[in-house]
N, C-alpha and C positions, 0 to 999 in steps of 0.2 A: 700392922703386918705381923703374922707368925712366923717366924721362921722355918723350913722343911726340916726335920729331924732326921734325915737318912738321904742320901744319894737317889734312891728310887722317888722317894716323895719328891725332892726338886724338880728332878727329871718330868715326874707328873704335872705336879703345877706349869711346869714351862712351857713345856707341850699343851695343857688344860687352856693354860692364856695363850697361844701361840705366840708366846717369846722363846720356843728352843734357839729360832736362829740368832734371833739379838742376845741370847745368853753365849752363845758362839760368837759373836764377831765381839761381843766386849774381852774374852776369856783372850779371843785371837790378837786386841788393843792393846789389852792390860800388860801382854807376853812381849808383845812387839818394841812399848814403853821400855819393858827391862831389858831390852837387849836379849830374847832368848827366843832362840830360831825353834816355832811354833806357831804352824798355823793350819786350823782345821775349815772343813768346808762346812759349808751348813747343812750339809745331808751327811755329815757323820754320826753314826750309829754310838745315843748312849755308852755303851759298851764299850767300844774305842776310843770316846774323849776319855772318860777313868784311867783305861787303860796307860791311855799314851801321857797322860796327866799323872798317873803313879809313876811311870818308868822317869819321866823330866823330872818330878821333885825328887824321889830318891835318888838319884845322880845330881842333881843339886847342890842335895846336904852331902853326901859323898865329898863331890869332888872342887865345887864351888859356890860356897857356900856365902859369900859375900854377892854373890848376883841371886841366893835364895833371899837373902835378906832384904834387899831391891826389890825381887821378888813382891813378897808380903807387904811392905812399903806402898809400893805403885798402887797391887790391889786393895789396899787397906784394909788387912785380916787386924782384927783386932789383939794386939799385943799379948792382954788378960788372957783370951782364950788360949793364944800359942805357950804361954807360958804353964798352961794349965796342962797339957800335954805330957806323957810321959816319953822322953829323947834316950832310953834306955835302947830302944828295938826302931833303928833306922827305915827300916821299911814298918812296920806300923806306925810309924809319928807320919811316915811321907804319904800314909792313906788318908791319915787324920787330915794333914794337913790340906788335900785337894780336896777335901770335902770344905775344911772353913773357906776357901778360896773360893769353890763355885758357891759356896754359900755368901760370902760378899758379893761376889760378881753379879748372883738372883737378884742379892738388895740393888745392885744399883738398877739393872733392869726395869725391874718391879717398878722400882719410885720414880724413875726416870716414865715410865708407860702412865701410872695413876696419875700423875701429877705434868707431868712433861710437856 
């Protein structure tokens, strides 16, 4: 499996396989798991899961940051890559960040559908 390189490409694949909405109800799992009140329908516009998924993780690291770490944990973002992050600029680390996230989230999807 490749992984998508960019937020629009996921997006595409997800929709291409029609797993947008299983990409949706695991993102809606994974958030439920952490204890963070977050939950999208499965006719949510591309466009507003980013959105409302930038605005939760930058308030995260903000303001509690031990339920982001839970966070990453639950969905199992790879450690390396977070680490590989520059945490200078709060809101661009928290874009990085929902990208690695839907980008686990694809994987489970994905392998979960091919193999499942």
């Amino acid at each position: 499996m490749r992984l998508p390189l960019t937020f629009e490409d996921l997006i595409d694949h997800a929709e291409a396989s029609d797993l947008y909405t299983k990409l949706i109800n695991q993102v809606n799992k994974d958030f439920l798991l952490a204890n963070i009140d977050l939950d999208f329908n499965e006719d949510t516009l591309p466009s507003s899961v980013k959105c409302v998924l930038h605005e939760t993780i930058f308030r995260l690291i903000q303001e509690r940051f031990a339920d982001y770490l839970n966070l990453l944990y639950i969905v199992d973002v790879s450690e390396v890559k977070i680490r590989k992050l520059d945490g200078s600029d709060a809101l661009r680390l928290s874009e990085q960040v929902i990208f690695l996230v839907l980008q686990r989230e694809w994987q489970k999807v994905w392998y979960r559908y091919q193999y499942g």
